[in-house]
SERO-4910 file (N, C-alpha, C, O; in steps of 0.05 Angstrom, whole numbers):
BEGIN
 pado doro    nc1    nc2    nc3   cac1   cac2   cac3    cc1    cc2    cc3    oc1    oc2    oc3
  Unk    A    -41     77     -7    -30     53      6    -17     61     33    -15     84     40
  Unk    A    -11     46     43     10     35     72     31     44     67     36     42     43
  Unk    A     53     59     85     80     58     84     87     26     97     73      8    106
  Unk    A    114     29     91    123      0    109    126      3    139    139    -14    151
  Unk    A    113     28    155    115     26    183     81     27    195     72     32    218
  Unk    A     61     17    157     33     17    170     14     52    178     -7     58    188
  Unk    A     36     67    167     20     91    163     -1     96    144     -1     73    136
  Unk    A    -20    108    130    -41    107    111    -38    134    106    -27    148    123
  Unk    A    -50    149     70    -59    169     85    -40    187     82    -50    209     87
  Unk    A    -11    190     75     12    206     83      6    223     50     10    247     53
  Unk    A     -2    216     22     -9    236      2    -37    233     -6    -55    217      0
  Unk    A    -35    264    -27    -65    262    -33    -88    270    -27   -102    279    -44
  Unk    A    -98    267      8   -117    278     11   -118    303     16   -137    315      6
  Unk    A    -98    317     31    -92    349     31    -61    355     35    -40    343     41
  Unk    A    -67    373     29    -36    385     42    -36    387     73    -56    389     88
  Unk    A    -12    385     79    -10    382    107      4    405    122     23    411    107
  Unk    A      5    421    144     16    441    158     26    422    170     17    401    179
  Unk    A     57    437    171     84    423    195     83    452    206     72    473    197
  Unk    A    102    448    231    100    474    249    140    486    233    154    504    244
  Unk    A    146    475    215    169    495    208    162    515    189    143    519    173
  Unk    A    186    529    196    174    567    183    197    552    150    217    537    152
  Unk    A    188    560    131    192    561    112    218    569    104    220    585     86
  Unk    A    231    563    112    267    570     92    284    553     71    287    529     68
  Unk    A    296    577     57    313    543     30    328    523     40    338    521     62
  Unk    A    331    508     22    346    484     31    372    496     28    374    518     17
  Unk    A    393    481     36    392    457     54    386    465     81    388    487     91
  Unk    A    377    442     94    360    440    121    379    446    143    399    432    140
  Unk    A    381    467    171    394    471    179    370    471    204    349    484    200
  Unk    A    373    457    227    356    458    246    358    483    263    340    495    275
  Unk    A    386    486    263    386    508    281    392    534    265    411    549    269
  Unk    A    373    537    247    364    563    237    345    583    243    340    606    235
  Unk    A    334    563    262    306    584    263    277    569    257    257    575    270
  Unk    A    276    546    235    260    548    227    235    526    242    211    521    236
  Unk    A    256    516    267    244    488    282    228    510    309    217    499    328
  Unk    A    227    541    306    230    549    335    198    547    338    185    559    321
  Unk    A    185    534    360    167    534    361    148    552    373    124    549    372
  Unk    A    163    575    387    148    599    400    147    617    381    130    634    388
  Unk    A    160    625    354    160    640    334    126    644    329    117    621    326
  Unk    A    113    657    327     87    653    327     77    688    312     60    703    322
  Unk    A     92    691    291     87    709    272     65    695    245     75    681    228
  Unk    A     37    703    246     21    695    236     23    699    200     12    683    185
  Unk    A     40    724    188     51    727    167     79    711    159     91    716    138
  Unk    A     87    692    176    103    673    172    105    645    162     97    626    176
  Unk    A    117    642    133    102    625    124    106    599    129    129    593    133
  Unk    A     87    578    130    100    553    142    111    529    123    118    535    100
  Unk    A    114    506    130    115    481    106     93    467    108     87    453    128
  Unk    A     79    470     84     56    443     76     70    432     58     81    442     38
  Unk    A     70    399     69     70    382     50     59    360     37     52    346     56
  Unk    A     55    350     19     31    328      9     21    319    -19     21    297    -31
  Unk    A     10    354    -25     -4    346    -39    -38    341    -39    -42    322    -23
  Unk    A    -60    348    -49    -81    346    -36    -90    329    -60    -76    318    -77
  Unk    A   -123    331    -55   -142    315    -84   -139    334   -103   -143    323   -125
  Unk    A   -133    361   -107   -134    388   -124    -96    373   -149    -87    375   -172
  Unk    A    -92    364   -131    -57    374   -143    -49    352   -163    -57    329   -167
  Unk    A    -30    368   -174    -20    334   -199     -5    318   -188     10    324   -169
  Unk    A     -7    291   -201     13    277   -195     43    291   -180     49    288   -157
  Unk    A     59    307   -202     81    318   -188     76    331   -160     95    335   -146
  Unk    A     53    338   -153     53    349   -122     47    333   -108     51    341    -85
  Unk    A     38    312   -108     21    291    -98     47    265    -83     47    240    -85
  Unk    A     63    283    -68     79    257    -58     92    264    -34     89    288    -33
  Unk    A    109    256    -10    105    258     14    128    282     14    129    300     31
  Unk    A    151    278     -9    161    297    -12    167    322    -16    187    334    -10
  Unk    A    146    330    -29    140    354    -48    133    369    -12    123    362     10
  Unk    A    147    397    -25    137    423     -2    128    437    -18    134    440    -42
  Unk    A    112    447     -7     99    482    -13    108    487     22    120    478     41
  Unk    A     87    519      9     82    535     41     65    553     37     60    565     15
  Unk    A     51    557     64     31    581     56     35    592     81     48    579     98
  Unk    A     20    623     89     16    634    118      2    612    133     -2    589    124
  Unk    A     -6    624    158    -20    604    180    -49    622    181    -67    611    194
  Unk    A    -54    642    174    -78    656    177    -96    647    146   -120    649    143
  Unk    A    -77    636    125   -104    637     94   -115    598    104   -104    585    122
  Unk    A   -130    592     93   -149    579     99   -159    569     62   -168    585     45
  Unk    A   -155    540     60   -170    530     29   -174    506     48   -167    497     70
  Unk    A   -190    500     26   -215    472     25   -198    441     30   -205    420     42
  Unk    A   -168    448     14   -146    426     13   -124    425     31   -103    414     24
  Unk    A   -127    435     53    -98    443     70   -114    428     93   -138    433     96
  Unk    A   -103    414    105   -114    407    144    -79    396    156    -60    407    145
  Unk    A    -75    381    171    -66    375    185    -64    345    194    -84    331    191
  Unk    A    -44    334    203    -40    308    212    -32    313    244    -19    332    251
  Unk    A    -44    290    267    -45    286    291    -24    261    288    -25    241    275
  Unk    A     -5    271    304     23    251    307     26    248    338     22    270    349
  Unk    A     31    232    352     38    227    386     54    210    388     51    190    373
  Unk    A     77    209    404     97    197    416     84    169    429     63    171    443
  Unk    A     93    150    426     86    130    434     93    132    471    111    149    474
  Unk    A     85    122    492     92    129    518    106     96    523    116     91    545
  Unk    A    107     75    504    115     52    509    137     47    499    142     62    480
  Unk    A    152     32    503    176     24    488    180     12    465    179    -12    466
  Unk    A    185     19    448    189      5    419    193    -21    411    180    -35    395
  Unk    A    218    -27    424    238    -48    425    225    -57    457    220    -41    474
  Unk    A    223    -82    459    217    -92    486    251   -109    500    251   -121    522
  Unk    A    276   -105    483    303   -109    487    312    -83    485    312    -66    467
  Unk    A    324    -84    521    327    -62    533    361    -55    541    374    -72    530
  Unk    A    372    -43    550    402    -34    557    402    -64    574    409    -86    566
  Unk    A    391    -57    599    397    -79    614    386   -110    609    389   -127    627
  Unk    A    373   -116    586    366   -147    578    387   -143    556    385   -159    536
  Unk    A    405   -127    556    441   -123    533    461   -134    559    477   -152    557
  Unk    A    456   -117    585    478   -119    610    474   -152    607    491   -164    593
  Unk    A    455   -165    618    444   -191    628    454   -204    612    467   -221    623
  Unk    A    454   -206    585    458   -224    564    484   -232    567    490   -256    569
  Unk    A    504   -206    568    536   -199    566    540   -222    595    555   -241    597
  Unk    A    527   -215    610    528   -232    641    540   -259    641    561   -269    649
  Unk    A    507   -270    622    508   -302    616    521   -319    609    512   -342    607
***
């Protein structure tokens, strides 16, 4: 199904590679694990998902694994994400100034 922001697609069909290096929780951004020039190929990353292979318990947006970036299965790909270049909200700081104006 759909998330409620119209995403599809987020479990189930594979596991997914994120570009963070693999460390325990709790989540600390400035650990290291967000660094994106780190580019040690025996470094393991976060897949998360779940693919068609996995059970129910792996099969949800939450669930992490991790594997290297050099092994390669049939169930692992990737998701294409882009920044919108438009504005979200079409109520802006200054249609906030204007209002306060009126």
């Amino acid at each position: 199904g759909e998330s409620p922001y119209g995403c599809a697609d987020l479990v189930g069909n594979c596991w997914e590679w994120t570009n963070t290096l693999f460390r325990p929780y709790p989540y600390k951004c400035d650990d290291g694990r967000e660094d994106f020039y780190l580019n040690d190929r025996l470094d393991a990353r976060v897949r998360r998902g779940g693919s068609f292979l996995s059970d129910s318990m792996h099969s949800r947006a939450t669930y992490r694994s991790y594997d290297i970036p050099e092994s390669r299965h049939r169930d692992t790909g990737f998701r294409v994400a882009l920044s919108s270049a438009f504005k979200i909200s079409p109520y802006t700081a200054d249609d906030k100034e204007q209002d306060s104006k009126s």
